[in-house]
C-alpha positions as CSV (number, residue, x, y, z in Angstrom):
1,X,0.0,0.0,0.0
2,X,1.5,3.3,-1.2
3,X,1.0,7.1,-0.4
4,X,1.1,9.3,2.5
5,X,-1.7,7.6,4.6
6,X,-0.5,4.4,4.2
7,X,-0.2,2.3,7.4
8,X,3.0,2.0,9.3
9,X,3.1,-2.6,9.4
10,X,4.8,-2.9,13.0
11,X,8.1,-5.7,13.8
12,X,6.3,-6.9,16.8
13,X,2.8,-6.9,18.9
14,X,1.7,-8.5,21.4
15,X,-2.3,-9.0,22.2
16,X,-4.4,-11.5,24.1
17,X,-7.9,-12.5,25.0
18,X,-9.1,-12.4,28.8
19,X,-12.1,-14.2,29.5
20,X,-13.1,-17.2,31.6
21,X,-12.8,-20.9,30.3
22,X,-11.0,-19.6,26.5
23,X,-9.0,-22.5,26.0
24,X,-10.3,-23.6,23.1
25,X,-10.4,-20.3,21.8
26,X,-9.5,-20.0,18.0
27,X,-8.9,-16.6,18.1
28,X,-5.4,-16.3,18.5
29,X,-4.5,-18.9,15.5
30,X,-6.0,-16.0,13.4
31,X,-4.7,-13.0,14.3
32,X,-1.4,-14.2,14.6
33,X,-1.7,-16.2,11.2
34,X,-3.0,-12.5,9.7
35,X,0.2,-10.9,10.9
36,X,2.4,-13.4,9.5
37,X,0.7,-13.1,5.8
38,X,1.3,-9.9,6.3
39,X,5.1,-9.7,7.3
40,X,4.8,-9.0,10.7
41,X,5.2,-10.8,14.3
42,X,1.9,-10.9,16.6
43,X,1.9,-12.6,20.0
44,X,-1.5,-13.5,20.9
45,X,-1.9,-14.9,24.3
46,X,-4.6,-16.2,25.9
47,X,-5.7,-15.0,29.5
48,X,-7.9,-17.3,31.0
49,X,-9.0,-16.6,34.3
50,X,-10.4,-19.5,35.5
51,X,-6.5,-20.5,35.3
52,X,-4.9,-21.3,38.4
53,X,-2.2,-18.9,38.4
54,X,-4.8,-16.0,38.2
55,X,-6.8,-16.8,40.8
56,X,-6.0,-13.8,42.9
57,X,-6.5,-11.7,40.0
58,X,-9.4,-8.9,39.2
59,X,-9.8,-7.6,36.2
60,X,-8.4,-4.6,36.6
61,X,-5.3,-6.2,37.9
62,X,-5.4,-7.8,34.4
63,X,-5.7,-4.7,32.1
64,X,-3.4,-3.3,34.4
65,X,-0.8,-6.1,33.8
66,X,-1.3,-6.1,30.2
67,X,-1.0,-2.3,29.6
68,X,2.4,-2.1,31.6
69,X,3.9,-4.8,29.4
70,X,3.3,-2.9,26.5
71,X,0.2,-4.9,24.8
72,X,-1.3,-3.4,21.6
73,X,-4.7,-4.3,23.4
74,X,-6.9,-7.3,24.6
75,X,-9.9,-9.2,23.3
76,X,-12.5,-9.2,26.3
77,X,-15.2,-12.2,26.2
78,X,-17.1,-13.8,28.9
79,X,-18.0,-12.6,31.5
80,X,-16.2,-9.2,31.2
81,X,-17.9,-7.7,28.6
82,X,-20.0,-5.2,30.9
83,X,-17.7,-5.2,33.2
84,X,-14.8,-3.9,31.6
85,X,-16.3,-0.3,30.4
86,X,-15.7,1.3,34.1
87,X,-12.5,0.5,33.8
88,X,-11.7,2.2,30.5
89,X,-11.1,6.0,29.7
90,X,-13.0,6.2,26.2
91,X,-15.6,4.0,23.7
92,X,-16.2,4.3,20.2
93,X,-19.8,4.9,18.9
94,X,-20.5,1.7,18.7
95,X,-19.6,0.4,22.1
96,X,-21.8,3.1,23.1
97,X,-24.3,2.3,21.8
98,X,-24.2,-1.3,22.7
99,X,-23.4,-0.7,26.5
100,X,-20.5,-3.7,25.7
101,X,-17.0,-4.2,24.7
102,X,-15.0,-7.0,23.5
103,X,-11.7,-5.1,22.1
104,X,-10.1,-2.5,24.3
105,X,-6.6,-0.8,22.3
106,X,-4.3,0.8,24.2
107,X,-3.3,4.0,22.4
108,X,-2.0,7.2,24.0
109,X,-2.0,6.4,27.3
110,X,-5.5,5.7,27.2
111,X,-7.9,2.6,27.0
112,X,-10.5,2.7,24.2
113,X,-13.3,0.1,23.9
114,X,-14.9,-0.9,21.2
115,X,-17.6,-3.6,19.8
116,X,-16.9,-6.1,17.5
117,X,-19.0,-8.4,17.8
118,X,-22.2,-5.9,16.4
119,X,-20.7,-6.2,12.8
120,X,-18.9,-9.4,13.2
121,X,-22.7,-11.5,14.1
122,X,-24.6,-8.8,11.0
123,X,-21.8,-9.7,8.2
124,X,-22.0,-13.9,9.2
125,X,-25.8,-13.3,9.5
126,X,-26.2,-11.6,5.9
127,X,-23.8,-13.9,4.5
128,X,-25.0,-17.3,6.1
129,X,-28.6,-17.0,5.9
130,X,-29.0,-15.6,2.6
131,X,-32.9,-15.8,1.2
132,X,-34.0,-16.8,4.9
133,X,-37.0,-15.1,6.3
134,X,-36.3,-12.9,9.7
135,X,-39.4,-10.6,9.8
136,X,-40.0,-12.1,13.2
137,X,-37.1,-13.3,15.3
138,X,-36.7,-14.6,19.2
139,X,-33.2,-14.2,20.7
140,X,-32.3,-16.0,24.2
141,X,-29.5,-13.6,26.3
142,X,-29.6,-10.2,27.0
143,X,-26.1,-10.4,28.2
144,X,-23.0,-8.6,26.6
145,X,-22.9,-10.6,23.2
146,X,-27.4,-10.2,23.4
147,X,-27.2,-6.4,23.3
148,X,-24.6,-6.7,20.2
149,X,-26.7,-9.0,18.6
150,X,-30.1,-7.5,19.2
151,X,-28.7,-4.5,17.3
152,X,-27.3,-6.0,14.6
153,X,-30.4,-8.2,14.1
154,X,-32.7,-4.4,13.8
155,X,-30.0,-3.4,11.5
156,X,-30.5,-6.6,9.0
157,X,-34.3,-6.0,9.0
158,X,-35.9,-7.8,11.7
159,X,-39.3,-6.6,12.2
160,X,-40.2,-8.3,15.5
161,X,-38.1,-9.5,17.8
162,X,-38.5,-11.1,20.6
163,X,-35.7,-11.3,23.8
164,X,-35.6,-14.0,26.3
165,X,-33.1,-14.4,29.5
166,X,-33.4,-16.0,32.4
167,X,-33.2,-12.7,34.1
168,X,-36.3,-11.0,33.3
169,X,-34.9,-7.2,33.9
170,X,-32.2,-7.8,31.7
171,X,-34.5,-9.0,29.6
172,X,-36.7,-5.7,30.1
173,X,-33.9,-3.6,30.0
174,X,-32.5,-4.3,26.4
175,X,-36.0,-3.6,25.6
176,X,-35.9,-0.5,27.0
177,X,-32.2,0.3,25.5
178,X,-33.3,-0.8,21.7
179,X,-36.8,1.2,21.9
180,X,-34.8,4.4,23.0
181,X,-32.5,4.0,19.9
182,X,-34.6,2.4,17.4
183,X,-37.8,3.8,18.3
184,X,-39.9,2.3,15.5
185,X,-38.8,-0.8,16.4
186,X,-41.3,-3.8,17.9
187,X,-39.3,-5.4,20.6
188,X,-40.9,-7.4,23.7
189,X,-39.2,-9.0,26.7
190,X,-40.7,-12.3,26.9
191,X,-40.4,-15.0,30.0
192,X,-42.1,-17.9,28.9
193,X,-40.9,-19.6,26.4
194,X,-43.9,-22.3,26.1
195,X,-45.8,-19.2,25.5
196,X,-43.8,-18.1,22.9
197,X,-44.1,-21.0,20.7
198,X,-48.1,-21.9,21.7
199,X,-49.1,-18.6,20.3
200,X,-47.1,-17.8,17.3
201,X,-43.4,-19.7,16.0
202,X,-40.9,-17.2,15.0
203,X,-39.0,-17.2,11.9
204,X,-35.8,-18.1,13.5
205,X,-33.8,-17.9,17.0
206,X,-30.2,-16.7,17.5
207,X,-28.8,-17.8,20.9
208,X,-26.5,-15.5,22.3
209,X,-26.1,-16.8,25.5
210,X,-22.9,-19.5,27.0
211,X,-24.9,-22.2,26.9
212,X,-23.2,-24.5,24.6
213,X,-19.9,-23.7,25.1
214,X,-17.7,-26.6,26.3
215,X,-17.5,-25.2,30.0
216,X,-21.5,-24.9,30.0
217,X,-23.1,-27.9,28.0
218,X,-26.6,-28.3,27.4
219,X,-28.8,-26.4,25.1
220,X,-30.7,-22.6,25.4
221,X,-33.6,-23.9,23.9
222,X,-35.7,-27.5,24.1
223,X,-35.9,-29.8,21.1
224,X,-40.2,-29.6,21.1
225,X,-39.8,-26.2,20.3
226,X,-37.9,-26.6,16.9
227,X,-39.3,-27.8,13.2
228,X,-37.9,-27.8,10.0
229,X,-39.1,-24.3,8.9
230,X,-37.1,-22.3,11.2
231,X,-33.6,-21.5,11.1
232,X,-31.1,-21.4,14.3
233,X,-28.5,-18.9,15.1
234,X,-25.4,-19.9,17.7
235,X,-23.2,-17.5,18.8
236,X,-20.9,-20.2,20.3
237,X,-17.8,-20.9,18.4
238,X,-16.3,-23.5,20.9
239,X,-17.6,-26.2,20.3
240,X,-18.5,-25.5,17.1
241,X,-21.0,-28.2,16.7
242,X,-23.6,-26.9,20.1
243,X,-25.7,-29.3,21.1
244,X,-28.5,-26.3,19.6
245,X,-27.2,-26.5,16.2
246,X,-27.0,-30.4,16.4
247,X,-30.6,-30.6,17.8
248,X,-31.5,-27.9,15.0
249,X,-30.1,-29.8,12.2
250,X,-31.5,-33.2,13.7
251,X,-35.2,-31.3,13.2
252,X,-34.4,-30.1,9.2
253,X,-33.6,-26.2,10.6
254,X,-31.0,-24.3,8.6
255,X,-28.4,-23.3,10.8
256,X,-25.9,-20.8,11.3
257,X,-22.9,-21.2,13.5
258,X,-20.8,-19.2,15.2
259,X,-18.0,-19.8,13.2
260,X,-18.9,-16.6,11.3
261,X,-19.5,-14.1,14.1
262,X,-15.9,-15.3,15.2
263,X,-14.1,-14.6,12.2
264,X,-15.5,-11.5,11.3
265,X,-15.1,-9.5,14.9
266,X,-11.5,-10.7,14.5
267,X,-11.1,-9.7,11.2
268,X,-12.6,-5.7,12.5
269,X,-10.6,-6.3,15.7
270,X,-7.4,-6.9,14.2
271,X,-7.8,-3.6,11.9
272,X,-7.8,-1.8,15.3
273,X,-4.8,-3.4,16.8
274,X,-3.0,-2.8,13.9
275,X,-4.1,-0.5,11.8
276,X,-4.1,-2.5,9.0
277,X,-7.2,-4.4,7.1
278,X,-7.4,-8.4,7.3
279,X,-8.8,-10.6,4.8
280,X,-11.7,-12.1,5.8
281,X,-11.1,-15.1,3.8
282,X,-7.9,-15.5,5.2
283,X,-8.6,-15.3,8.9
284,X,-11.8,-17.9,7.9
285,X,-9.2,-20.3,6.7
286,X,-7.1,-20.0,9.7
287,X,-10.4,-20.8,11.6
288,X,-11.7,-23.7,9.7
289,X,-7.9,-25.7,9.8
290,X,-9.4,-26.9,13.0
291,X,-12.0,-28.6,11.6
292,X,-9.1,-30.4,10.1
């Protein structure tokens, strides 16, 4: 790349994810992959801290830690998403609008967080469910990844959406948060389940909870509730094969997994470490070698 705003390709960086049980994470394989096609170094370390060693640790101790040793920035997943913002100085637009942050960059002296995973789930929802119908859709979590995803579901087009979490105020209160930004928007909290499906079925359901991942088995949703004319959304990249998606498949659903989300946060994450554009395609290859 050529000309006077082109971007300076660093030696050397060093990142890493913090979250709780990320050991199976695949994130690091592509970021540092992406630096090597592209002539530079990235250390990419994972900072799980359900690890031993880190038990005495907060996460402020961690940022901490990781800013004084001269990291680019952090990936922030599970359960930190929330958690991190009072401990940052600044956040982009779109973290702002979320209320969430899964990539913090240390620039300045300052922390900066910003939100991903918004156009990460919206590019793998376009792209993986194309000719699918989404007028009416129910997500399950209102957590930190919910929020994200309830917002780029509005943005593809959904008309009604439906929110679920076992916490009813959360629940409420991502209802609250969409109707005060996307005021035309029909959005309802909804508690019962059984009730959801015994009065209408909705087009699809994205599940944008934990449950699934390899430290919290099981499924968000039961089997009865599933036929062959909706589709099923995972957020859950590890394991890639939830025990949703299995059940979803098992019924005829089209499915979408969370493979896609993954890959493109990284790929908009990695663009703010470095400064520097990844290939999607790239990055998704990286990925899918562990399907090997």
């Amino acid at each position: 790349m050529q000309g006077a705003h082109a971007a300076v390709i660093p030696d050397h960086i060093n990142i890493g994810l913090i979250g709780c049980g990320i050991g199976k994470s695949r994130t690091p394989a592509m970021h540092m992959a992406e630096a090597k096609a592209q002539g530079f170094l990235c250390d990419y370390n994972l900072l799980d801290m359900d690890d031993e060693s880190r038990a005495d640790l907060s996460l402020s101790d961690m940022l901490d830690t990781v800013e004084k040793d001269g990291y680019a920035g952090v990936n922030v997943t599970y359960p930190y998403k929330m958690k991190v913002i009072s401990l940052l100085d600044d956040l982009s637009d779109n973290a702002r609008m979320v209320g969430a942050v899964n990539t913090v960059v240390f620039k300045d002296g300052k922390r900066i967080g910003h939100n991903t995973d918004l156009w990460g789930f919206a590019e793998s929802f376009r792209r993986g469910l194309i000719g699918a119908k989404w007028d009416d859709t129910l997500l399950i979590g209102a957590g930190g990844a919910g929020v994200a995803v309830a917002h780029a579901l509005v943005q593809c087009g959904v008309k009604q959406l439906s929110i679920h979490d076992m916490d009813l105020e959360r629940a409420d209160n991502l209802v609250d948060h969409l109707k005060k930004t996307w005021p035309d928007m029909a959005v309802r909290a909804v508690g019962d389940l059984g009730q959801v499906f015994a009065s209408h079925r909705p087009d699809g359901v994205v599940n944008a909870t934990p449950m699934g991942m390899a430290k919290l088995p099981g499924s968000a949703l039961p089997t009865d509730y599933l036929n062959e004319k909706m589709w099923v959304a995972d957020i859950v990249y590890f394991p890639l094969e939830t025990q949703l998606l299995k059940d979803a498949r098992a019924c005829g659903c089209r499915t979408l997994p969370g493979s896609g989300m993954a890959v493109f946060q990284a790929v908009r994450a990695f663009e703010l470490f470095t400064g520097l554009p990844a290939d999607p395609n790239r990055m998704k290859e990286t990925f899918d070698t562990f399907d090997l």
